[in-house]
Phi, psi and omega in degrees: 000134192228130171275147201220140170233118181249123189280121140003148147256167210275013178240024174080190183238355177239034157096016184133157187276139148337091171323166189238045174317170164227162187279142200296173172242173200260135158292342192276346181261323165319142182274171182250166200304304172002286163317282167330294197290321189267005175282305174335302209303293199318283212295313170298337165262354166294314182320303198299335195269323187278346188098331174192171187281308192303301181270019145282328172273329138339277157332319237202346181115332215249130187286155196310294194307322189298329195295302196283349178257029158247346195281341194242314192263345206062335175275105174233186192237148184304317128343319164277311190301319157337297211276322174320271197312343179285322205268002173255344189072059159208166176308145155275346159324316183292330173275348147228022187279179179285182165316142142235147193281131193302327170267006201245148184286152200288341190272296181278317181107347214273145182066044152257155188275106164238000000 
Protein backbone atom coordinates (compact mmCIF):
# COMPACT_ATOMS: atom_id res chain seq x y z
CA UNK A 1 0.00 0.00 0.00
CA UNK A 2 1.71 3.34 -1.07
CA UNK A 3 0.36 6.74 0.68
CA UNK A 4 0.14 9.87 -1.57
CA UNK A 5 0.24 13.30 -0.36
CA UNK A 6 -2.47 15.12 -2.28
CA UNK A 7 -2.05 18.97 -1.18
CA UNK A 8 -5.34 21.25 -0.15
CA UNK A 9 -6.86 23.72 -3.05
CA UNK A 10 -5.86 26.75 -2.47
CA UNK A 11 -9.47 28.24 -1.93
CA UNK A 12 -9.95 25.89 0.81
CA UNK A 13 -13.24 24.01 1.43
CA UNK A 14 -15.45 27.14 2.13
CA UNK A 15 -14.26 29.06 -0.70
CA UNK A 16 -11.53 31.02 0.77
CA UNK A 17 -9.55 32.10 3.60
CA UNK A 18 -11.50 34.75 6.08
CA UNK A 19 -11.06 38.27 5.80
CA UNK A 20 -9.39 39.53 8.62
CA UNK A 21 -11.27 42.39 9.26
CA UNK A 22 -10.71 45.06 11.88
CA UNK A 23 -13.01 46.37 13.88
CA UNK A 24 -14.36 49.84 13.46
CA UNK A 25 -13.43 52.17 15.65
CA UNK A 26 -15.53 54.32 17.59
CA UNK A 27 -14.91 58.09 17.54
CA UNK A 28 -16.31 58.44 21.06
CA UNK A 29 -13.34 56.29 22.16
CA UNK A 30 -10.59 58.22 20.03
CA UNK A 31 -8.48 61.07 21.69
CA UNK A 32 -9.01 64.18 19.46
CA UNK A 33 -5.93 65.84 17.79
CA UNK A 34 -5.58 68.15 20.63
CA UNK A 35 -5.64 65.12 23.17
CA UNK A 36 -2.98 63.65 21.05
CA UNK A 37 -0.65 66.41 20.77
CA UNK A 38 -0.79 67.21 24.40
CA UNK A 39 -0.33 63.29 25.19
CA UNK A 40 3.09 63.72 22.96
CA UNK A 41 3.91 66.71 25.26
CA UNK A 42 3.32 64.30 28.32
CA UNK A 43 5.31 61.38 27.28
CA UNK A 44 8.25 63.22 26.08
CA UNK A 45 8.63 65.04 29.23
CA UNK A 46 7.85 61.86 31.27
CA UNK A 47 10.52 60.49 28.91
CA UNK A 48 12.72 63.37 30.20
CA UNK A 49 11.75 62.58 33.79
CA UNK A 50 12.34 58.95 33.64
CA UNK A 51 15.85 59.66 31.49
CA UNK A 52 15.45 57.65 28.59
CA UNK A 53 12.38 55.93 26.34
CA UNK A 54 13.99 52.10 27.90
CA UNK A 55 13.15 53.15 31.35
CA UNK A 56 10.10 54.66 30.81
CA UNK A 57 8.87 51.51 29.55
CA UNK A 58 10.25 49.79 31.74
CA UNK A 59 8.18 51.95 34.21
CA UNK A 60 5.23 51.75 32.95
CA UNK A 61 5.33 48.33 31.68
CA UNK A 62 4.89 48.82 28.27
CA UNK A 63 7.44 47.55 25.13
CA UNK A 64 10.01 50.28 24.29
CA UNK A 65 8.79 50.27 20.34
CA UNK A 66 4.97 51.18 21.57
CA UNK A 67 6.46 53.93 24.03
CA UNK A 68 8.80 55.76 21.38
CA UNK A 69 5.70 55.36 18.57
CA UNK A 70 2.65 57.34 20.97
CA UNK A 71 6.07 59.88 21.74
CA UNK A 72 6.18 60.55 18.02
CA UNK A 73 2.63 59.91 16.62
CA UNK A 74 0.12 59.75 19.65
CA UNK A 75 -2.03 57.30 18.42
CA UNK A 76 -2.61 54.94 21.08
CA UNK A 77 -5.57 53.47 22.83
CA UNK A 78 -6.62 54.46 25.45
CA UNK A 79 -5.57 51.48 27.23
CA UNK A 80 -1.71 52.94 26.80
CA UNK A 81 -2.91 56.35 28.24
CA UNK A 82 -4.15 54.29 31.09
CA UNK A 83 -1.30 52.20 31.99
CA UNK A 84 0.88 55.70 31.47
CA UNK A 85 -1.28 57.47 33.88
CA UNK A 86 -1.35 54.52 36.16
CA UNK A 87 2.10 54.04 36.47
CA UNK A 88 3.49 57.59 37.09
CA UNK A 89 0.44 58.27 39.73
CA UNK A 90 -1.44 60.08 37.77
CA UNK A 91 -4.64 60.81 35.96
CA UNK A 92 -5.55 60.36 32.50
CA UNK A 93 -7.38 63.84 32.57
CA UNK A 94 -4.10 65.39 33.76
CA UNK A 95 -2.64 63.71 30.92
CA UNK A 96 -4.43 64.94 27.87
CA UNK A 97 -6.92 67.15 29.74
CA UNK A 98 -6.17 71.21 29.00
CA UNK A 99 -3.77 73.06 31.20
CA UNK A 100 -4.91 74.21 34.39
CA UNK A 101 -4.12 77.62 35.76
CA UNK A 102 -2.95 77.38 39.32
CA UNK A 103 -5.00 80.62 40.53
CA UNK A 104 -7.96 79.84 38.77
CA UNK A 105 -11.12 77.38 40.17
CA UNK A 106 -10.89 74.10 38.31
CA UNK A 107 -14.62 74.02 37.34
CA UNK A 108 -15.64 77.43 36.49
CA UNK A 109 -12.22 79.11 35.43
CA UNK A 110 -12.92 82.20 37.56
CA UNK A 111 -9.79 84.18 39.18
CA UNK A 112 -7.49 83.94 36.64
CA UNK A 113 -5.53 86.69 35.72
CA UNK A 114 -6.31 87.58 32.10
Amino acid sequence: MTLTLVRPSREGQDGGRPSRRRPKKNPKLSLSSAERARLRAAIRNLRRAFGSYPCFAAATGLSLSTVEKAGSTGRVSLGFVLAVARSVGSTVERLIGPPVVADACPLCGKGAAR
